[in-house]
C-alpha positions in Angstrom: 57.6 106.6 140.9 57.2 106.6 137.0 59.2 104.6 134.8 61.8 106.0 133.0 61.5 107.1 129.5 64.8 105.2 129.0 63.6 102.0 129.5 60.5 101.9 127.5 63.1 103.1 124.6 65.5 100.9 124.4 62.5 98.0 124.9 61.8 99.3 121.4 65.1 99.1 120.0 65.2 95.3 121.0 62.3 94.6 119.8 63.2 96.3 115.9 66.7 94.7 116.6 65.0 91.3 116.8 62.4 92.3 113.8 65.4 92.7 111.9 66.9 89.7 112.6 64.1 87.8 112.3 63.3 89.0 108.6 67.4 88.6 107.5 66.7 84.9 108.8 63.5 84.8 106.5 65.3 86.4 103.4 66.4 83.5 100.8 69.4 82.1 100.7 72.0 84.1 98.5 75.9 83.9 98.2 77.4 86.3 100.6 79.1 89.5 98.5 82.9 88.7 99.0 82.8 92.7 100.5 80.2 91.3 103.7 83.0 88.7 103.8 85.4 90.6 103.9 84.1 93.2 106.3 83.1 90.2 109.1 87.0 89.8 109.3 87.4 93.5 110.5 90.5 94.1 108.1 92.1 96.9 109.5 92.4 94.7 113.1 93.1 91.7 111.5 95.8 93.7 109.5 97.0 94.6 112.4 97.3 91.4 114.2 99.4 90.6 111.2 101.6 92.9 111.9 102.5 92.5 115.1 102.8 88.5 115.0 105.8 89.2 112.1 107.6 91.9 115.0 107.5 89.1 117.1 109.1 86.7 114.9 111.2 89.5 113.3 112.8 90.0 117.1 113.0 86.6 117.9 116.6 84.6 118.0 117.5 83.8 114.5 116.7 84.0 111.2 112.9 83.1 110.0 112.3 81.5 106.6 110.5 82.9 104.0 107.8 79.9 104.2 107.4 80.6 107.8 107.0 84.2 107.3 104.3 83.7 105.1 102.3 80.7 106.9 102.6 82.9 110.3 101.1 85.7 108.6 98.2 83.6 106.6 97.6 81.6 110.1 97.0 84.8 112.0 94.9 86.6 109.5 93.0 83.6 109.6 92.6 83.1 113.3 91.7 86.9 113.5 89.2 86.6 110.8 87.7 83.5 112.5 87.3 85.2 115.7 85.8 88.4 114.3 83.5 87.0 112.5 81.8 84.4 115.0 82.2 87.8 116.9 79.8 89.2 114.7 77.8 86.0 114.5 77.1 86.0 118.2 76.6 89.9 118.3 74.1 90.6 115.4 71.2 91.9 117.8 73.7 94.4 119.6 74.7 95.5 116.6 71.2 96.5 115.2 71.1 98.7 118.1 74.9 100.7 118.5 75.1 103.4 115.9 78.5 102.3 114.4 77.5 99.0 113.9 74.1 98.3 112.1 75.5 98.7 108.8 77.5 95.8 109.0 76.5 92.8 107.1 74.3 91.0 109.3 72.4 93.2 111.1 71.8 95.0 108.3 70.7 91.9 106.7 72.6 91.4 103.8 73.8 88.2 104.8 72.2 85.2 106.2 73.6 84.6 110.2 74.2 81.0 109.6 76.4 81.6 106.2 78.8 83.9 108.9 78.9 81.3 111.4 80.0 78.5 108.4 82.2 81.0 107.3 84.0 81.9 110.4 84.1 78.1 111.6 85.8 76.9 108.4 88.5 80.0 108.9 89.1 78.2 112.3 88.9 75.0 111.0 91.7 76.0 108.6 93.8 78.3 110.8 94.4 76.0 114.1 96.3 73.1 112.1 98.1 75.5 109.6 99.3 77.2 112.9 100.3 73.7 114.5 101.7 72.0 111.9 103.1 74.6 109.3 104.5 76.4 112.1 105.0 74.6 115.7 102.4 73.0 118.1 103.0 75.7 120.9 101.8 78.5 118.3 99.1 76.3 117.4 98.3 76.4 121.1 98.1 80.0 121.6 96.0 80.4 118.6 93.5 78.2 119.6 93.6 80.0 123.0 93.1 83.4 121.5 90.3 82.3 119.6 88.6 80.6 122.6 88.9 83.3 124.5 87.6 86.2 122.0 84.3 83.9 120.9 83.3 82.0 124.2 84.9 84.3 127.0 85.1 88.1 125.8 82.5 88.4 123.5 79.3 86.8 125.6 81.0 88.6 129.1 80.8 92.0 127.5 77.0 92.4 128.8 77.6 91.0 131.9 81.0 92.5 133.2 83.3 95.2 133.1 86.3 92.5 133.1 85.7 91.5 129.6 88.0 94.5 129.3 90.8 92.5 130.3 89.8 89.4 129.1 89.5 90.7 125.7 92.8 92.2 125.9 94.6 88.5 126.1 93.6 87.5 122.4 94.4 90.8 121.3 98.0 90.6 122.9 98.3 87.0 121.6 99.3 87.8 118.0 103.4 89.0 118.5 103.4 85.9 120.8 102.4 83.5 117.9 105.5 85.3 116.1 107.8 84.6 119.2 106.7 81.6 119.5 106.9 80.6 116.0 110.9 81.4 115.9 111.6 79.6 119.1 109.5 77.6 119.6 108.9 78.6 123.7 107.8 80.6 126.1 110.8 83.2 126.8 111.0 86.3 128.6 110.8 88.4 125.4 108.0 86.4 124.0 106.1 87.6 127.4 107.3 91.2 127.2 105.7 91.7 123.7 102.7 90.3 124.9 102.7 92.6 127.7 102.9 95.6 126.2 99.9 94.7 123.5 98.0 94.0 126.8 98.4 97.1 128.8 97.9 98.9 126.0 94.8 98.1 124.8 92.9 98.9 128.6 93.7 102.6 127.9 92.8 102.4 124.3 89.5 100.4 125.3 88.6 102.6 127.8 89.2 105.6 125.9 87.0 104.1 123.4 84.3 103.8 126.2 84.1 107.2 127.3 83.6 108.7 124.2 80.7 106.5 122.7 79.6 106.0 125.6 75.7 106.2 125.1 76.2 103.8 122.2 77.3 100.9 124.8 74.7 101.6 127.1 71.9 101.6 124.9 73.2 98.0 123.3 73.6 97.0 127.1 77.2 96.8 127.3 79.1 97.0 130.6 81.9 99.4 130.3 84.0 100.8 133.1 82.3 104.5 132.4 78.7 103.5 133.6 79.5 101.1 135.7 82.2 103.1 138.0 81.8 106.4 136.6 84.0 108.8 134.6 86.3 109.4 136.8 87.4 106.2 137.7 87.9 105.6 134.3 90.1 108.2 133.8 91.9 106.8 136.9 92.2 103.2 135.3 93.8 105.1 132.2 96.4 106.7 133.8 97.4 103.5 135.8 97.3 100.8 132.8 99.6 103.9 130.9 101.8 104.0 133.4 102.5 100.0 133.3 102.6 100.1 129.4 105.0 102.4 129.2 107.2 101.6 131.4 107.3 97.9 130.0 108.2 99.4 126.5 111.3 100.6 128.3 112.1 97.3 129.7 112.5 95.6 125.9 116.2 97.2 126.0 117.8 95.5 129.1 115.9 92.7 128.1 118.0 92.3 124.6 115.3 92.3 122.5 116.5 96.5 121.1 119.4 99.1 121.5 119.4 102.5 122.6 117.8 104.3 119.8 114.8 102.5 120.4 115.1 103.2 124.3 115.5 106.8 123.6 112.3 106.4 120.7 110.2 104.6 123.6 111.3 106.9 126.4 110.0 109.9 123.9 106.7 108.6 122.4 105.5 106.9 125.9 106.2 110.1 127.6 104.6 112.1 125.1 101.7 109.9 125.1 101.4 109.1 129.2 101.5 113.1 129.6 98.4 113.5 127.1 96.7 110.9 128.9 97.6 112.4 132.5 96.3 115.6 131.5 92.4 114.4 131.9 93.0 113.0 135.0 91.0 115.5 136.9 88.0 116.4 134.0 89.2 115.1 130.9 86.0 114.7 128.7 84.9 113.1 125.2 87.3 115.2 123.1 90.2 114.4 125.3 88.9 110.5 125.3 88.5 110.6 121.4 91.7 112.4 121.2 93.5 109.9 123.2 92.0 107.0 121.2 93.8 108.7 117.7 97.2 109.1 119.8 97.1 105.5 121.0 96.5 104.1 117.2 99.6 106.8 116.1 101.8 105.8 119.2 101.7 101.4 119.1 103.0 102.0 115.2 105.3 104.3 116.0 106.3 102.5 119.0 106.8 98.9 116.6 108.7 100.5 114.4 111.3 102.1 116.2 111.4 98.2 117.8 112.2 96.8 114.2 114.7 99.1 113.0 116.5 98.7 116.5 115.6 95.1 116.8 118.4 92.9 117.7 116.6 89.9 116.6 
């Protein structure tokens, strides 16, 4: 039997992924332009980890400082950033290879690797304490935890299994927790509600992801639930981690932490959203994936905002 023409392909792309690398490494030294800085934070998640760690602490018992607001918001952009960015570190020769990602600073070598690993370690170095100290040990904790968990667990597990999916998910969930957590200084039922709504979110919005760049993943040797399970499994998995989402939204009412108007809000967007999602169930393809990748970034900010302005925090 021949060899496929696949394989002999992407040999090549490793091999000009590590050419690449190999000549960044050989390139002198340089200061780092503060916009390859600023991109190995991935702003827009990292803004968005921002916001919701200040919903959490905005629906949490009590009253927050201002000080607090702003050291919880500086300690999680810097966490975030931190993670990203070894992230990027450890991922540099995937990256030369997935068509959304070789323009980024290090795999298209405009910075040197180890300037992104000093930089991401002295955000950790940095963000750990402030979150201990400036704010309470516990949050200090969880941020640690996150980060862990993104750098060493998630990020090295994403070519090996399709369960980084999950894994992954528990840093991304983390950040509304550090807000909880910041107010109250425990582990309450709200805190855990929050951070369970963040997690089923993101399998759907993942997987999504997944079906539509699908031939991007495989050719930077990703496992993602698509190839390894099929299409239609995944369109399975995205109906069921919808379903739980959804209905958890719902539970933030009877648990105290919002009124009615936002039950009647959640009740509306989640139905809206699950029924999109449902309707590829059976032979939903990339347009229906990419689509429901846009409605799940429209429905979470949509969703936290009817949460604030009904917030009984």
């Amino acid at each position: 039997m021949s060899a496929s023409p696949i394989a002999p392909a992407a040999g090549r792309r490793a091999e000009l992924a590590r050419a690449q690398l190999a000549a960044a490494a050989r390139t002198p030294a340089a200061r780092p332009a503060l916009a390859d800085l600023v991109a190995l934070l991935k702003p827009r998640i990292l803004v968005f980890a921002v916001m919701t760690a200040l919903v959490g602490l905005a629906l949490a018992p009590g009253v927050a400082a201002d000080s607090l607001v702003v050291a919880l918001a500086l300690g999680t952009a810097l966490i975030v950033g931190a993670a990203n960015t070894l992230n990027m570190y450890l991922e540099r020769d995937l990256d030369c290879l997935m068509a959304r990602t070789r323009t980024r600073p290090l795999p298209a070598g405009r910075m040197q690797p180890r300037a992104a690993l000093a930089f991401g370690l002295a955000l950790a170095f940095v963000a750990v304490p402030l979150l201990t100290f400036a704010i309470h040990p516990l949050t200090g904790l969880l941020g640690a935890v996150a980060f862990i968990s993104y750098v060493m667990l998630y990020t090295p597990l994403k070519q090996r299994t399709t369960v980084a999916t999950l894994i992954g998910s528990i840093p991304g969930a983390m950040p509304p927790l550090l807000g909880w957590t910041a107010a109250t200084g425990s582990l309450d039922a709200g805190g855990l509600a929050l951070f369970g709504v963040m997690f089923f979110w993101q399998i759907p919005h993942f997987h999504a992801i997944a079906l539509f760049r699908r031939k991007d993943y495989d050719r930077a040797g990703l496992k993602i639930l698509p190839t390894a399970c099929g299409e239609s499994t995944t369109r399975q998995a995205i109906v069921f981690y919808l379903a739980i989402q959804v209905q958890l939204t719902l539970l933030l009412t009877p648990l105290g932490l919002a009124g009615r108007w936002y039950l009647l809000s959640a009740a509306l967007l989640g139905g809206a959203y699950f029924a999109y999602g449902a309707s590829g169930f059976a032979g939903g393809g990339p347009r229906w994936a990419r689509n429901l990748f846009l409605l799940s970034v429209i429905y979470l900010p949509l969703l936290m905002a009817a949460l604030v302005l009904d917030g009984t925090g």
